[in-house]
N, CA, C and O atoms as CSV, one atom per row, in Angstrom:
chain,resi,resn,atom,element,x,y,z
A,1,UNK,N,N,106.302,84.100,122.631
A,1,UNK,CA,C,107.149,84.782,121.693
A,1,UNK,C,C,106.333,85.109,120.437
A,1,UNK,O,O,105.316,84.482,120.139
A,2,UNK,N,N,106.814,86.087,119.742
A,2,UNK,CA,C,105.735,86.323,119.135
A,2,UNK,C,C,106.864,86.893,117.348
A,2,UNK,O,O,108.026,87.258,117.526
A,3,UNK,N,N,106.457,86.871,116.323
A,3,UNK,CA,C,107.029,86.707,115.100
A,3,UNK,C,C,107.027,87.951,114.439
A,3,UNK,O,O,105.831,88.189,114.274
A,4,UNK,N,N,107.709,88.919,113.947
A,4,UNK,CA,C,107.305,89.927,113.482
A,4,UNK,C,C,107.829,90.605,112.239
A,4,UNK,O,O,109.037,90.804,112.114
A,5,UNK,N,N,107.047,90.929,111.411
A,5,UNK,CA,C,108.024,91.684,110.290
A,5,UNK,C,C,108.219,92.974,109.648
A,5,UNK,O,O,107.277,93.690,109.988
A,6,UNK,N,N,108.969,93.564,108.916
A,6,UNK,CA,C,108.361,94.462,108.318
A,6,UNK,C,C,109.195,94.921,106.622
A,6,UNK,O,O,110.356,94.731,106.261
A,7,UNK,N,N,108.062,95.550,105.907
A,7,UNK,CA,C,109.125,95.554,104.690
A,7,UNK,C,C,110.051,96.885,104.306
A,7,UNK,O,O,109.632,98.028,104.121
A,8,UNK,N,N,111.209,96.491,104.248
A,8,UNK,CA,C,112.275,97.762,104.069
A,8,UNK,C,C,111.979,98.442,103.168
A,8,UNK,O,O,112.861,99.257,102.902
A,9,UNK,N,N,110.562,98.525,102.148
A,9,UNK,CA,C,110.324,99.899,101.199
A,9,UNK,C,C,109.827,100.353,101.820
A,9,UNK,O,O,109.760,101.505,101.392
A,10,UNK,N,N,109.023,100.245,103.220
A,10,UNK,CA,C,108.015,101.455,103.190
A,10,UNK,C,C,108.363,101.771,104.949
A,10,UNK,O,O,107.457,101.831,105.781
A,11,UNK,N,N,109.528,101.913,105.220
A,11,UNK,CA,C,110.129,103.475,105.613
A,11,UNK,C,C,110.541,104.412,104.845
A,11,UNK,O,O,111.245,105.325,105.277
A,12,UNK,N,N,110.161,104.325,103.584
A,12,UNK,CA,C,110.398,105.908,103.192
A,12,UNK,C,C,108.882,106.367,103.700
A,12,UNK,O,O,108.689,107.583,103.702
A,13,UNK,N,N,107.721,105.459,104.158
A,13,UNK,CA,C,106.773,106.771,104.168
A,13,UNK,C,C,106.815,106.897,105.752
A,13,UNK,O,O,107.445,106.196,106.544
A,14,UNK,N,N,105.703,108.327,106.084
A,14,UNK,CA,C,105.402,108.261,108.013
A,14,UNK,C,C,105.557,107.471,108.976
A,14,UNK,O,O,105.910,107.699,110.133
A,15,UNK,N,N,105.058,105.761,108.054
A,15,UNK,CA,C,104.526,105.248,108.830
A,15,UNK,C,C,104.998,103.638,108.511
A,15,UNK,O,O,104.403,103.524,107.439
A,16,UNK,N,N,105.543,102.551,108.674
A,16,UNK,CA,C,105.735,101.297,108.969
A,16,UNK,C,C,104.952,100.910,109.321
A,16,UNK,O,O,104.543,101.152,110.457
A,17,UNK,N,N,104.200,99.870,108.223
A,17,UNK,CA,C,103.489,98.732,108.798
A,17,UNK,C,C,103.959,97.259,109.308
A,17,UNK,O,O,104.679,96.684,108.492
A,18,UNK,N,N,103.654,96.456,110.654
A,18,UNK,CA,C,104.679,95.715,111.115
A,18,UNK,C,C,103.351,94.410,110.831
A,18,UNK,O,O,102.129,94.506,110.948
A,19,UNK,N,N,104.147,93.334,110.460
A,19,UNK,CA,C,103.244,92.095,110.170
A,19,UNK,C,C,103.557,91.338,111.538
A,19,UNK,O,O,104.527,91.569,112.260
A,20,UNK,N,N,102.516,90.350,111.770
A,20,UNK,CA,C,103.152,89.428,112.789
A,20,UNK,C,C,102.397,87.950,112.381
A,20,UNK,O,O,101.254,87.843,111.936
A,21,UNK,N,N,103.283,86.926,112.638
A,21,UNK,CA,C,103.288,86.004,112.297
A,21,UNK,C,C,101.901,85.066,113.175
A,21,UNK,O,O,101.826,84.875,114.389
A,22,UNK,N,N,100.908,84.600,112.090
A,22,UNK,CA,C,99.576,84.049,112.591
A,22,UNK,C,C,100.054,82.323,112.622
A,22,UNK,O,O,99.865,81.547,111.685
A,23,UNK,N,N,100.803,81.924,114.131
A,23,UNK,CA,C,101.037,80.600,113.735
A,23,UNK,C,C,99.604,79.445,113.465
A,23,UNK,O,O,99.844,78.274,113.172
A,24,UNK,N,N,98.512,79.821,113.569
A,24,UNK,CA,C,97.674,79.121,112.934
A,24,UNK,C,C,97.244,78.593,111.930
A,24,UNK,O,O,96.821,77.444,111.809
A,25,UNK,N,N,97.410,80.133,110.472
A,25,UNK,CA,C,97.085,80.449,109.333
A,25,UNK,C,C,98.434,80.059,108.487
A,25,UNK,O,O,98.402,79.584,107.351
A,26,UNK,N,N,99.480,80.305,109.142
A,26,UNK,CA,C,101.005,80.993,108.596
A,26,UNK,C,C,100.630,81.723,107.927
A,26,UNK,O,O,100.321,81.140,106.888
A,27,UNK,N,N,100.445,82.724,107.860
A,27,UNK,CA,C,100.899,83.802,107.432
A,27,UNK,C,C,100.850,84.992,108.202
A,27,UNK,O,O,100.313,85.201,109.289
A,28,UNK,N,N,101.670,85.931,107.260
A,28,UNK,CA,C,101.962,87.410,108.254
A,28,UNK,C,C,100.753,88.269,107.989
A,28,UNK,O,O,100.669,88.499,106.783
A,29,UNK,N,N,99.851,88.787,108.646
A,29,UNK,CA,C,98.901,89.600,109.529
A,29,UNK,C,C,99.842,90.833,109.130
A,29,UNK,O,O,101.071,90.816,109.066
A,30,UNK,N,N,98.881,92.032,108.847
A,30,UNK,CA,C,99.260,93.351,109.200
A,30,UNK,C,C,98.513,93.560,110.219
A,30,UNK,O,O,97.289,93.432,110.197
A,31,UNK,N,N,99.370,93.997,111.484
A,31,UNK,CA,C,98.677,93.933,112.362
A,31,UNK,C,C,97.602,95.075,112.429
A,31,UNK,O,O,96.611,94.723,113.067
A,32,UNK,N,N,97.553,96.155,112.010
A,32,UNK,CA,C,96.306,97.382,111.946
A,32,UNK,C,C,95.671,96.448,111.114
A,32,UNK,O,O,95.749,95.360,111.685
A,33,UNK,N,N,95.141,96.348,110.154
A,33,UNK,CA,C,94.696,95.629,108.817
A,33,UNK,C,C,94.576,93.985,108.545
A,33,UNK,O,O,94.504,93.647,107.364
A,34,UNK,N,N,94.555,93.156,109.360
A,34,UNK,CA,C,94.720,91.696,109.320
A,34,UNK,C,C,94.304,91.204,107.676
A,34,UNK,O,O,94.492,90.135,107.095
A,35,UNK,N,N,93.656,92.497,107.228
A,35,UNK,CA,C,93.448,91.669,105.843
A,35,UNK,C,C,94.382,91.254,104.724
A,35,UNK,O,O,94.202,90.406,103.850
A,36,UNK,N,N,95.791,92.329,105.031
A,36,UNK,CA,C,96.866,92.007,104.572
A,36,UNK,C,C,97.482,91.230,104.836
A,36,UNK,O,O,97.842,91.008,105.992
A,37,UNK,N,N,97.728,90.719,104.068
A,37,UNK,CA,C,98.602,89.359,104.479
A,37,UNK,C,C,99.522,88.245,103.212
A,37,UNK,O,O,99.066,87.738,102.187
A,38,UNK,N,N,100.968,88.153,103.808
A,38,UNK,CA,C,101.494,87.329,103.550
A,38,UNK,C,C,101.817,85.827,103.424
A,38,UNK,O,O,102.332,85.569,104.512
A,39,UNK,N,N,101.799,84.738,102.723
A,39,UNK,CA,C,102.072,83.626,103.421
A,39,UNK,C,C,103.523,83.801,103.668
A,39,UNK,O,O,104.265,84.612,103.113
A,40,UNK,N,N,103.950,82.574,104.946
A,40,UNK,CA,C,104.978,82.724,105.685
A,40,UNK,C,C,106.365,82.065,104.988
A,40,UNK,O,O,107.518,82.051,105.418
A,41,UNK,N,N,105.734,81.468,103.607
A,41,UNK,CA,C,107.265,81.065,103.203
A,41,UNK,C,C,107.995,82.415,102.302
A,41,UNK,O,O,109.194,82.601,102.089
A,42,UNK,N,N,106.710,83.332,101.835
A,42,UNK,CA,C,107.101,84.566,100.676
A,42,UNK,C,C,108.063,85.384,101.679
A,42,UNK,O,O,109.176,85.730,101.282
A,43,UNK,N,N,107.594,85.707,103.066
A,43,UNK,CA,C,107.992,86.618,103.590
A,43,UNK,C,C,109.736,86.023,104.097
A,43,UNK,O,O,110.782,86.620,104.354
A,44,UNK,N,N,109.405,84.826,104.066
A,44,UNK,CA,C,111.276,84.582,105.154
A,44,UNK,C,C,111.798,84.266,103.457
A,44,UNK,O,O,112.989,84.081,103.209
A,45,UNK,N,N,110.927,84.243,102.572
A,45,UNK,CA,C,112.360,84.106,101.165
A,45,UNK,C,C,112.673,85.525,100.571
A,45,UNK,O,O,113.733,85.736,99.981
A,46,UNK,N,N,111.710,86.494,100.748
A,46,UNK,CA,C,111.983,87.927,100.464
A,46,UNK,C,C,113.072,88.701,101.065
A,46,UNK,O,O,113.068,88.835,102.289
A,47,UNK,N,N,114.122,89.293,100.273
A,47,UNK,CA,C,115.073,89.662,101.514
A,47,UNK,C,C,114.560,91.128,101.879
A,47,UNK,O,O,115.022,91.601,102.918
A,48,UNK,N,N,113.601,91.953,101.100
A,48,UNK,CA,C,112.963,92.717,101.771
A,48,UNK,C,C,112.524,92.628,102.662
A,48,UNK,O,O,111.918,93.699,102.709
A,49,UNK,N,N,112.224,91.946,103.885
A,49,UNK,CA,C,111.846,91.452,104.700
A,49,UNK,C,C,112.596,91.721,105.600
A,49,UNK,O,O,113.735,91.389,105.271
A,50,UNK,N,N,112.547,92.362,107.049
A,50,UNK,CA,C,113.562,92.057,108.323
A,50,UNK,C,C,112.428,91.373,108.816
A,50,UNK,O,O,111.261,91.735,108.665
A,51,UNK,N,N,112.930,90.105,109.570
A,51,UNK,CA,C,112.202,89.659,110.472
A,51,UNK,C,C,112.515,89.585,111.654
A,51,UNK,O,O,113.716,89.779,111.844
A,52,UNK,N,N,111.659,89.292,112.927
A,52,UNK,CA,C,112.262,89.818,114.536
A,52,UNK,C,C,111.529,89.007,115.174
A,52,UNK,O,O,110.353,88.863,114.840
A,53,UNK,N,N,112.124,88.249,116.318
A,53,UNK,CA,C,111.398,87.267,117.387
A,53,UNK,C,C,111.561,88.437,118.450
A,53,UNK,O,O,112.531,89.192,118.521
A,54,UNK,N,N,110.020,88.456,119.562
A,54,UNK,CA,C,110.116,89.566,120.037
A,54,UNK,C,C,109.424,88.592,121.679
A,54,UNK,O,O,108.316,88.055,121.648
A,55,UNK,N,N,110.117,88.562,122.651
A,55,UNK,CA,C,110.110,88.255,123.797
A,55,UNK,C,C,110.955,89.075,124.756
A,55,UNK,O,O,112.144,89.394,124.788
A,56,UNK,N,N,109.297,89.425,125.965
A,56,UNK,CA,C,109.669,90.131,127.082
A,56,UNK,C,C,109.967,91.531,126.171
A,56,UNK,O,O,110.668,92.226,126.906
A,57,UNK,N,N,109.856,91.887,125.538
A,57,UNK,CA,C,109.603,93.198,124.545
A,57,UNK,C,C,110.680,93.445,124.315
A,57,UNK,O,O,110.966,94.636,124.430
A,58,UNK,N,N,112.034,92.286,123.797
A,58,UNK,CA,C,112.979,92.463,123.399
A,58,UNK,C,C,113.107,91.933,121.617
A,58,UNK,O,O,112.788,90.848,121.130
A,59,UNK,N,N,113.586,92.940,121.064
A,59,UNK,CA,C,113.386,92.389,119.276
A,59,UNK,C,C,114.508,91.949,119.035
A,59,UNK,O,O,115.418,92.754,119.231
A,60,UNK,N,N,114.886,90.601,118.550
A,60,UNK,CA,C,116.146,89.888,117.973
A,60,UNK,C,C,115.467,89.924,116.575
A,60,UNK,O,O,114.266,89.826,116.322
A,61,UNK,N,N,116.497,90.086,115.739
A,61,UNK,CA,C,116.505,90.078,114.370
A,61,UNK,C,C,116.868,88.748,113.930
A,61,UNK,O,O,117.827,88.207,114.480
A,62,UNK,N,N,116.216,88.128,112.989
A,62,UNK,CA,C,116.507,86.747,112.672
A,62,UNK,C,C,117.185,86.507,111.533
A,62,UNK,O,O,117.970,85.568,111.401
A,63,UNK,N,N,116.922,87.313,110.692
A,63,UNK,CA,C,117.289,87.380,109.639
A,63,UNK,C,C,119.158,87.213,109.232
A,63,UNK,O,O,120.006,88.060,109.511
A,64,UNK,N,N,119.403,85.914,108.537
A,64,UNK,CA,C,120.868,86.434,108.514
A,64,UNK,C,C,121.515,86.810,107.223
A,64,UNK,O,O,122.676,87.220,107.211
């Protein structure tokens, strides 16, 4: 299963960048860019944030 996020300002542009959760490091990885990065407590306290558990390539939203 795998952890994923992304932040609700930036669909206003082309393009969504989606983070995914580095359970090693904790923190969220942009996945193009790994240099970006979140730690994992900023991102689940931000409510900008949707977050998504994604198994068998199905996305549940976690966020409540």
């Amino acid at each position: 299963m795998k952890i994923r996020a992304i932040f609700t300002g930036d669909v206003r542009f082309d393009q969504c960048p989606v983070f995914e959760l580095n359970n090693k490091t904790n923190y969220f990885e942009m996945i193009i860019d790994k240099e970006i990065k979140y730690e994992k407590v900023v991102v689940e306290e931000d409510e900008e944030f949707l977050i998504f558990e994604i198994q068998n390539d199905i996305a549940t939203m976690k966020n409540e």
